[in-house]
VOGU-3710 file (C-alpha; in Angstrom, 3 decimals, decimal comma):
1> xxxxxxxxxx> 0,000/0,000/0,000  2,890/2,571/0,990  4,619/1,239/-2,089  2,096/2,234/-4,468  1,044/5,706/-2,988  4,624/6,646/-3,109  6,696/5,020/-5,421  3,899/4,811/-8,403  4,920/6,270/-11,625  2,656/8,891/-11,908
11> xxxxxxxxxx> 2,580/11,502/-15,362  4,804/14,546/-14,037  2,744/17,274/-16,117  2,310/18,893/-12,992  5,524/19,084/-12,026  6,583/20,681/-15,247  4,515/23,307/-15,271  4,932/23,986/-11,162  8,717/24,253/-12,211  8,150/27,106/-14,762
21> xxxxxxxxxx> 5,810/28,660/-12,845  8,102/28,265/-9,856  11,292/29,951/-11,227  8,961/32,727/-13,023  7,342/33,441/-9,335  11,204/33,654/-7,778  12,728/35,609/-10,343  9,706/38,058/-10,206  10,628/38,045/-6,020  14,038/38,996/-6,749
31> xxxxxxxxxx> 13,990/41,671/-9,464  11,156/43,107/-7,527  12,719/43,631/-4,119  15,648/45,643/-5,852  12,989/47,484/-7,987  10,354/48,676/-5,152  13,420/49,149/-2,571  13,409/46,075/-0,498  16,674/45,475/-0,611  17,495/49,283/0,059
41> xxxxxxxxxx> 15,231/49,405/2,978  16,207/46,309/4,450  19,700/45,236/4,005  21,301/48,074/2,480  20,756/51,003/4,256  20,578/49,520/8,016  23,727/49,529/9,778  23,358/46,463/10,792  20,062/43,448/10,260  18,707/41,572/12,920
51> xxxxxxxxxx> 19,462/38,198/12,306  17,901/35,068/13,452  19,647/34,545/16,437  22,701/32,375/16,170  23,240/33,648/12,420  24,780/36,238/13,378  27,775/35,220/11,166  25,002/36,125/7,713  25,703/39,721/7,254  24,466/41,788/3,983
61> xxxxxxxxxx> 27,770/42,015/1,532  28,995/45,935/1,563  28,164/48,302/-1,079  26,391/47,197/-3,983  26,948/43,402/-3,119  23,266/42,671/-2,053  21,711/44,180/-5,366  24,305/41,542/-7,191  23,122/39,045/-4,681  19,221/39,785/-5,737
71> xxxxxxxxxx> 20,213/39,795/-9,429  21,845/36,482/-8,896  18,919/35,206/-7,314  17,024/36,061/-9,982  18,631/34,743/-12,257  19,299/31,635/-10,696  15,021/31,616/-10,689  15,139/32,411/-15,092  17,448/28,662/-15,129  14,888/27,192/-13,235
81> xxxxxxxxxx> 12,044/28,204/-14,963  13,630/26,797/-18,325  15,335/23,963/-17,059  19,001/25,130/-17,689  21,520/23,246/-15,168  18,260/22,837/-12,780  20,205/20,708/-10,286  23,044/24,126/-9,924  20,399/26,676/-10,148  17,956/25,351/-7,377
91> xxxxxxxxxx> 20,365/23,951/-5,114  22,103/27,347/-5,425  18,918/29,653/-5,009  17,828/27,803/-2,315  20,992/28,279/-0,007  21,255/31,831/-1,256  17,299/32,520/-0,075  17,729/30,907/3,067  21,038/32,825/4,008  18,561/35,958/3,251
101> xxxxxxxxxx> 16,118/34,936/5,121  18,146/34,105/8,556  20,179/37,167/7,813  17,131/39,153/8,697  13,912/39,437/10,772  12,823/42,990/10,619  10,701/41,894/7,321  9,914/38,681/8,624  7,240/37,216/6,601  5,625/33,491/6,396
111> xxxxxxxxxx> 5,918/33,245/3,163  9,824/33,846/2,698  9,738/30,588/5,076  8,036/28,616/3,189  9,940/29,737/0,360  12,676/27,914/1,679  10,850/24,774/2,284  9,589/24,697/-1,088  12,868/25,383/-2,765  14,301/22,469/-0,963
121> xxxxxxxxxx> 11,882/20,429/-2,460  12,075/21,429/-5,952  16,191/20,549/-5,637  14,929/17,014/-4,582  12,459/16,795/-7,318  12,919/15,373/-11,334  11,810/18,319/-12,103  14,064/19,096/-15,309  13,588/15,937/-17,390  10,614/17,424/-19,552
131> xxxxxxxxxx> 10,140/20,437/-21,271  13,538/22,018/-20,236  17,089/22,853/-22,019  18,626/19,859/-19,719  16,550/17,643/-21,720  17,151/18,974/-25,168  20,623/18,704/-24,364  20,658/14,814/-22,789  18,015/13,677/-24,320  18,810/10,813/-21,962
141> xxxxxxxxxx> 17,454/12,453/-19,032  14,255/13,133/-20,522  10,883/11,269/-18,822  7,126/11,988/-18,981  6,906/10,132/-15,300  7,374/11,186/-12,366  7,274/9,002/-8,207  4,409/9,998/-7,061  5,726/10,845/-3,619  6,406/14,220/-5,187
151> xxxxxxxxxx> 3,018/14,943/-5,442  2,164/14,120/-1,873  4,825/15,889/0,080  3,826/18,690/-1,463  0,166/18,113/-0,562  1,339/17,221/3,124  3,181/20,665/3,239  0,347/22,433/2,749  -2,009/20,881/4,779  0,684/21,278/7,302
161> xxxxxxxxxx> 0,751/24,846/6,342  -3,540/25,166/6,423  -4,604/23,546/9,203  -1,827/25,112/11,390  -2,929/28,192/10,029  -6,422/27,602/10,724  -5,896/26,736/14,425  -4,134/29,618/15,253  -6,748/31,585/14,531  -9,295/30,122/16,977
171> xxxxxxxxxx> -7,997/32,663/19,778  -10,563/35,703/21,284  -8,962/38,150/19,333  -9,677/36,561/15,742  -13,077/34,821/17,104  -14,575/38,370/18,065  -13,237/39,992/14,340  -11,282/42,804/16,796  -8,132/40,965/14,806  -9,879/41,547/11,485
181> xxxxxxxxxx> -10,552/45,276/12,005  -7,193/46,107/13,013  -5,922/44,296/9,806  -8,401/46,490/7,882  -7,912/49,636/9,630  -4,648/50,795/7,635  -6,972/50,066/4,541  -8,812/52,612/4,620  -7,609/54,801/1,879  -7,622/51,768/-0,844
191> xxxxxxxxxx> -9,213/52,920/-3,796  -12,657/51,627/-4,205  -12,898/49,171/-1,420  -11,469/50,971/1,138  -14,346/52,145/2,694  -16,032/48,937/2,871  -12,860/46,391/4,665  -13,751/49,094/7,148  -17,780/47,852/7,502  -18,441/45,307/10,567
201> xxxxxxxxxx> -19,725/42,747/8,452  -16,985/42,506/6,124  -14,622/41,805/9,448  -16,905/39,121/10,070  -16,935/37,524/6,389  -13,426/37,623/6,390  -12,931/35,954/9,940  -14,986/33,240/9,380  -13,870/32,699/5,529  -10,111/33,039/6,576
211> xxxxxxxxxx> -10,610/30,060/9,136  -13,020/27,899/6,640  -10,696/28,576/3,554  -7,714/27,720/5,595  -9,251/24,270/6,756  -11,281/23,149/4,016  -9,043/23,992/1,174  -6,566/21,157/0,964  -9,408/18,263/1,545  -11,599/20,274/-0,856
221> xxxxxxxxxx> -8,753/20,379/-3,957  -8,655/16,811/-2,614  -11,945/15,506/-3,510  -13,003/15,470/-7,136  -16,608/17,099/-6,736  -15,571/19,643/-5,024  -12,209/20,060/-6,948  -12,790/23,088/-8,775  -15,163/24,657/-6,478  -12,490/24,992/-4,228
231> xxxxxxxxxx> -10,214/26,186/-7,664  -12,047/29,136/-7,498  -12,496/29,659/-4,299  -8,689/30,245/-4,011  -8,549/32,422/-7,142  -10,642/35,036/-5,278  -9,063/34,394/-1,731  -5,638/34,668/-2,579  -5,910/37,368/-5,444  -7,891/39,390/-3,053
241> xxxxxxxxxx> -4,890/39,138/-0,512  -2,671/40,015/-3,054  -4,784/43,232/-3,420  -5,332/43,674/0,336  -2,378/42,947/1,723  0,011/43,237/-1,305  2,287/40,623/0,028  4,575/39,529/-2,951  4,592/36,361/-4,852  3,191/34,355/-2,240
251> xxxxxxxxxx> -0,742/34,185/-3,545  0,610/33,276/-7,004  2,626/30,526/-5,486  -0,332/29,477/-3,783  -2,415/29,106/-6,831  0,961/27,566/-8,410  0,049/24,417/-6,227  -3,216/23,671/-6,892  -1,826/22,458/-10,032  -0,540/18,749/-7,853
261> xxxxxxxxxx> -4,309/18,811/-7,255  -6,102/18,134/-10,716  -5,596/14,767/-12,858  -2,607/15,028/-14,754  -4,290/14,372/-18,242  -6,124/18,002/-17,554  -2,680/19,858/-16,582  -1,561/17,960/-20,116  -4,140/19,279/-22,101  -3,874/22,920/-21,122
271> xxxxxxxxxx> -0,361/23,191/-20,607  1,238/20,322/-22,760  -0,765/19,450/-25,625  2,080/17,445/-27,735  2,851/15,727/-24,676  2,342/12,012/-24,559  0,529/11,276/-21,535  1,867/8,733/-19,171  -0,332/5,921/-17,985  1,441/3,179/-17,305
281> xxxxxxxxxx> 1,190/3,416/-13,184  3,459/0,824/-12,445  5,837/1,083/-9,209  9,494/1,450/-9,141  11,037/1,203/-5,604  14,371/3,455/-5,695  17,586/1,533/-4,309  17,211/5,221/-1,788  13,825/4,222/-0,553  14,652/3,848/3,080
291> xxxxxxxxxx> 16,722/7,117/2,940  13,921/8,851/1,306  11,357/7,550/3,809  13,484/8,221/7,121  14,245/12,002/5,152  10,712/12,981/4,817  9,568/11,171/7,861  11,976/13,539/10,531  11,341/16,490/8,461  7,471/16,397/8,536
301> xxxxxxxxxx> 7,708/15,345/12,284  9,429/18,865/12,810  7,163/20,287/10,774  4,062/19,040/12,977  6,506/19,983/16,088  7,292/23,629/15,307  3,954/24,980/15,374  2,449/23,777/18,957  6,540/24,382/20,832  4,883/27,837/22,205
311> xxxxxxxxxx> 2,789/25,350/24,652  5,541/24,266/26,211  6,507/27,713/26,955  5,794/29,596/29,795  2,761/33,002/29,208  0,566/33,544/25,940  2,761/33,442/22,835  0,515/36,487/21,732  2,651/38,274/24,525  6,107/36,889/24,645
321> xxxxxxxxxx> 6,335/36,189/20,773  8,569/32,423/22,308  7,302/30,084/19,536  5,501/32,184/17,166  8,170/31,952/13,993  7,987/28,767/12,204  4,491/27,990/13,198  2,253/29,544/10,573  0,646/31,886/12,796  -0,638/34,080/10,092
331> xxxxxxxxxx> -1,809/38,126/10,111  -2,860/37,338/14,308  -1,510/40,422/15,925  -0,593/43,557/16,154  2,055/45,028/18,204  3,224/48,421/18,878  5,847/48,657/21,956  7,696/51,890/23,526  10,957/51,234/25,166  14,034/53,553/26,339
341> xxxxxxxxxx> 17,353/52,370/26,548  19,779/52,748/29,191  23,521/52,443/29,164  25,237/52,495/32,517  29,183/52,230/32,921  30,014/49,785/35,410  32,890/51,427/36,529  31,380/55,171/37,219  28,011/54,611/37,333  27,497/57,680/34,850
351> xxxxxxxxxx> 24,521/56,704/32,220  23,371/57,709/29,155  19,934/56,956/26,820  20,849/55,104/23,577  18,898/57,152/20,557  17,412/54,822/18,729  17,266/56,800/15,433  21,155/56,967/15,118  21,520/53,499/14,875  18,342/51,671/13,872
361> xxxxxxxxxx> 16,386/52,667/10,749  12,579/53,386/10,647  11,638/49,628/10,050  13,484/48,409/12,832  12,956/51,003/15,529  9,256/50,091/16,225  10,330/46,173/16,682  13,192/46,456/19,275  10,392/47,972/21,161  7,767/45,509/20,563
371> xxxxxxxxxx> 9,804/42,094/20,475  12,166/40,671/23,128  14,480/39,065/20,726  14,922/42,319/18,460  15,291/44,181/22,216  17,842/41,841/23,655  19,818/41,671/20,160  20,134/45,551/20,648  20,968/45,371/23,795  23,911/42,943/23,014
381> xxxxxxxxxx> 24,868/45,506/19,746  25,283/48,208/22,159  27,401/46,271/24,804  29,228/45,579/22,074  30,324/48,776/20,468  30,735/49,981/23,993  33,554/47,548/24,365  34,939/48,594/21,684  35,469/52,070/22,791  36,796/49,997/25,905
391> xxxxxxxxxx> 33,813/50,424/28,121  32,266/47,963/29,857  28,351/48,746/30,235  25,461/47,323/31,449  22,110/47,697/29,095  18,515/47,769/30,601  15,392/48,840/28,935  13,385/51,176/30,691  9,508/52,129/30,605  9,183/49,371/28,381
401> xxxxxxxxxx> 5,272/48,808/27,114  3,661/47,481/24,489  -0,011/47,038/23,027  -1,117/43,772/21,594  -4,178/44,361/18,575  -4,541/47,612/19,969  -5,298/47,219/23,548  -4,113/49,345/26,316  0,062/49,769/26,641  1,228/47,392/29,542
411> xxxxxxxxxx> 4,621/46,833/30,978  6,455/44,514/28,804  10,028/43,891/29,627  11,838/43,716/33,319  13,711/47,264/34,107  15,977/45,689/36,789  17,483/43,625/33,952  20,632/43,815/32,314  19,693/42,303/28,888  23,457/42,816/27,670
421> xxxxxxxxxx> 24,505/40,173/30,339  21,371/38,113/29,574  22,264/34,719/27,569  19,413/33,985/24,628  17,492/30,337/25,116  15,791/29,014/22,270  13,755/26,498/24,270  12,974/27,929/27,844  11,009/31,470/28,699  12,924/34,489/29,282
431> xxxxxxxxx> 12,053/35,546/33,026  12,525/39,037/32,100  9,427/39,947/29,974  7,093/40,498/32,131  4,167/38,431/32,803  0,930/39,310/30,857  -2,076/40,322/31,162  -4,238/39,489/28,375  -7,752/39,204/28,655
//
């Protein structure tokens, strides 16, 4: 039974097209963050990124190295999308993306994760052996097949990615739409439709649709009769995010997948009409098969482990933020923090007030006051260059607040605490933010 839902030669139309669309989607990504200022904002002109935590070593290259980087990228996304040296040029994106991606947080997004996750797969997948310049060129390579594993890690990332998605959002804020209306509150100038997001019903068609769509979508692409019901269902859910929220190639990538969902003979006949179709269906075991299994088996058991670690954690991960990357915890707060900064010598006692403006740039200033990591990576930035004037300081953060989806400020992080002596845990709470007190 395993055998044949995995190792089934299946037609890999699907996978074709996904591949084209794929490296069109990327290279879009790329050229576009250099074009609208991305890269400017975020890696460029900072003096320095905060980077995931023990990445430290992933800086931005100097001077015009990160718009080579992007171009690169970019590139790299063109060779995928025709099939030119696949192998190199996905393999290659994908470590250059996820060096990007731990190199910084302040534009930390969901969808540059799964990014990653996706590119990974796409350098273990065939994915070059029809319709590509690899095959023209070894014609040995070429193949109309495909395993169908391919097809169903794919499907278990995203229902991974759905239901996790969908579960999050059963919290007060989200259930009562007060999540919804502060998503829709900075929409109020949109042409057109800006006036309506801003209607009470509309919070409440979106709350309810954005937990439905998120847990009925994968089953629904699933099942035949509902198949393309649930096609255009996510044409008008993820173009209207696109609109809404304007957030990149991620609700093209989305539609990208439904493509693993429909018979292979209909992906043929709109995308690949000379194509002979493959129906043979027999299985081949690969001589790898217990490799592959044990791969896929720890990675989708981290995958299922990621998003409920915050449980183990001490306090609401609404408040303390411990456990809230990695988990698909999608557009579920907002968070708006003030904090002050103080230096002390430890020798003299004298003290001064870091100014925040000098050495963190508009994007970043608002997050070192809303998020203890960004606050306690400061803090370590300023011990730091203080040591490096030969000082040796201590760094606490003082009338430190912050409001969560627009309630009240409340204290947030301990004043008596010297974060720049404070060593970072990834797996226990940090006693110094302060307890909460969400309703």
């Amino acid at each position: 039974m395993l055998n044949r839902l995995l190792f089934s030669k299946v037609d890999n139309s699907p996978l074709i097209i996904f591949r084209i669309f794929f490296g069109i989607l990327v290279a879009l990504e790329c050229y576009g963050a250099i074009l609208t200022g991305w890269v400017e904002r975020t890696l460029v002109a900072p003096q320095f990124t905060f980077n995931f935590i023990g990445f430290e070593w992933l800086q931005p290259l100097p001077g015009p190295g990160m718009y080579i980087y992007f171009i690169v990228m970019g590139t790299l996304g063109v060779l995928i999308a025709i099939g030119y040296h696949y192998r190199f040029a996905v393999i290659s994106f994908t470590l250059l993306w996820t060096a990007v991606y731990l190199m910084q947080k302040s534009a930390y997004n969901n969808h540059y994760y799964l990014l990653v996750l996706i590119s990974a797969f796409m350098a273990c997948y065939p994915a070059h052996r029809f319709c590509s310049v690899d095959a023209k060129r070894h014609p040995s390579i070429k193949k109309n097949y495909m395993p169908s594993w391919v097809k169903w890690t794919i499907v278990l990332q995203l229902l991974i990615v759905y239901t996790y998605a969908a579960i999050a959002k059963l919290y007060g804020d989200w259930l009562d739409f007060s999540m919804v209306e502060v998503l829709m509150s900075n929409k109020a100038d949109y042409y057109v439709i800006g006036s309506i997001l801003q209607e009470p019903w509309v919070h409440k068609v979106i709350g309810v649709c954005g937990i439905l769509f998120d847990l009925l979508i994968v089953p629904a692409l699933l099942w035949k009769p509902t198949r393309k019901w649930a096609f255009f269902a996510s044409i008008f859910f993820h173009l209207f995010n696109s609109i809404v929220f304007q957030i990149g190639i991620f609700p093209y990538l989305s539609l990208a997948f439904t493509v693993f969902f429909f018979e292979a003979e209909t992906i043929r006949g709109i995308f690949f009409k000379k194509k002979v179709l493959y129906v043979d269906g027999g299985i081949a075991i690969p001589s790898y098969k217990s490799f592959l299994l044990a791969g896929f088996g720890i990675y989708f058991l981290v995958q299922l482990a990621l998003p409920v670690r915050h449980y183990f954690f001490k306090d609401a991960v609404l408040w303390t933020e411990e456990g809230h990357r990695l988990s698909w915890r999608m557009m579920l707060r907002s968070r708006r923090g003030k904090a002050n900064f103080k230096v002390v010598n430890n020798e003299n006692g004298n003290f001064t007030f870091a100014d925040t403006k000098i050495y963190l740039s508009k994007k970043q200033r608002p997050r070192v006051a809303a998020y203890p990591d960004f606050a306690w990576q400061f803090a370590q930035r300023l011990k730091k260059e203080y040591a490096e004037k030969g000082e040796n300081v201590s760094v606490y953060v003082v009338d430190s607040k912050i409001s969560i989806n627009g309630r009240p400020y409340r204290p947030f992080l301990d004043p008596e605490v010297d974060l720049a002596n404070e060593e970072w845990n990834h797996f226990n709470h940090h006693e110094w933010i302060l307890p909460s007190n969400l309703e």
